[in-house]
N, C-alpha and C positions, 0 to 999 in steps of 0.2 A: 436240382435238375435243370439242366438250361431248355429256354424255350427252342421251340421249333424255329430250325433254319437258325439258330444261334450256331458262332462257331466254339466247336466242344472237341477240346486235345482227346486222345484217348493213346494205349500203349498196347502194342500186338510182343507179344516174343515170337523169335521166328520158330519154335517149334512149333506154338498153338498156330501159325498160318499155315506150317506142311506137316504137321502132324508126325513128328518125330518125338519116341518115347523112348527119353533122355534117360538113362539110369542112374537112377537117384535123382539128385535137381542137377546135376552138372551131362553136360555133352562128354562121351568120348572121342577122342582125338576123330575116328573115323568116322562117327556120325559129325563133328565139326567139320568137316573139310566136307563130306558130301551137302553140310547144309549150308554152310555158308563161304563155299566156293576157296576156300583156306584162310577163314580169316582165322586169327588167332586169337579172339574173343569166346568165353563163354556164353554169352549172350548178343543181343542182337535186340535191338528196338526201332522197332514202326511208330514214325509221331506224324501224327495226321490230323487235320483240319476236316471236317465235313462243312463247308460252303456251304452257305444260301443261296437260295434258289436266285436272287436276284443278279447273284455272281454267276451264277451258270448261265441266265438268261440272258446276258450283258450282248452276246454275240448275237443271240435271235434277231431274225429279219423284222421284225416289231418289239426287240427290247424284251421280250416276254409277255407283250400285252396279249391276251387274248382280244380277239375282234368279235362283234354281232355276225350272226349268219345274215342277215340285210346290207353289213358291209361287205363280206364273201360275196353274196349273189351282185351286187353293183360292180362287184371288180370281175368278175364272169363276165357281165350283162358289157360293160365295159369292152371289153379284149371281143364279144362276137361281134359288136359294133365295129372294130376294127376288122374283124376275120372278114365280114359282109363285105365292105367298102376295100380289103385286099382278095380276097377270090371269089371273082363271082363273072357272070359270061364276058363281060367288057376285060376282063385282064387275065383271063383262062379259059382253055377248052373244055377241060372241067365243067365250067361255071361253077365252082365250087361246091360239086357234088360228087360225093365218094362210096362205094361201097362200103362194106361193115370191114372188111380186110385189107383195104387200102386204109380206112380209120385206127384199125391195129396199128400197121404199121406205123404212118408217120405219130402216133402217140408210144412207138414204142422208140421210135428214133428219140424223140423227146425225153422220155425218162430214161435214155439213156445219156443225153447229154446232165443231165440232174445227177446222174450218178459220176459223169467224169468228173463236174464243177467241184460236187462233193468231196471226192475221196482226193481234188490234186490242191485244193484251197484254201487258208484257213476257213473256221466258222463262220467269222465277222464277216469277211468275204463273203461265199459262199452260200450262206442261208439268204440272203434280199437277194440274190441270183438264181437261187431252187425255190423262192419262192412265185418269181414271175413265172417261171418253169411253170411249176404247179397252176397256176394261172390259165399258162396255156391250153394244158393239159387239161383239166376241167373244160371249157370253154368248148375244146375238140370235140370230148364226149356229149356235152349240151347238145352242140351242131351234129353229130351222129344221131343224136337221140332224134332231134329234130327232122331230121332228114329219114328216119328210120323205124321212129316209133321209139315212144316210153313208157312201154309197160308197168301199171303201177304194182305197187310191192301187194 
């Protein structure tokens, strides 16, 4: 048995993937052509790798590392230190204060820009770009909270 996250060949036929009950062990001509699009094979084989996790993680905005939640809150604490010294009465009418529904808002503008980055860029890409996103977006909520009350759970 290989260990976990080893990579392990394995073999599908394609009837056991769409569940077509071949009569006998062979396909007729008409289940063949509906299952695999005309080919002219009896069979059909799926050969596949299941990756490690390390492979999959390669792309993540930290490589896969998990971080401490005291380095989560420094990169928050981080980004309101910037929000403060970018909105506040000297550079906005504002002064950097929002209702709960202007705070919807521009956090929904935000994870909406997280959702185009996403779906138009590779991962590599992508993920260290939704993750300062996220960043921000935390931070928002912080300052809402702040400004707003945070009710404890």
């Amino acid at each position: 048995m290989p260990e976990f996250g080893e990579r392990m060949p394995f073999e599908l036929t394609w009837q056991e993937e769409i569940g077509i009950e071949p009569t006998g062990n062979r396909l007729s001509p008409e289940e063949r052509r509906l299952a695999y699009g005309g080919l002219q094979s009896d069979e059909f084989r799926l050969s596949m790798s299941i990756p490690r996790w390390e492979d999959i993680s390669a792309g993540l905005g930290t490589g896969g590392k998990m971080v401490k939640r005291e380095e989560v809150y420094a990169a928050i604490d981080s980004e309101r230190k910037y929000q403060d010294a970018r909105w506040n009465p000297a550079t906005t009418t504002s002064g950097g204060k929002h209702t709960l529904e202007e705070w919807i808002i521009y956090i929904d503008d935000y994870l909406g820009e997280a959702k185009h980055v996403i779906s138009r860029k590779p991962r590599q890409d992508a993920d260290p770009e939704v993750l300062h996103i996220f960043r921000k977006i935390a931070s928002m909520l912080v300052c809402a909270m702040e400004q707003h009350g945070a009710p404890p759970r």
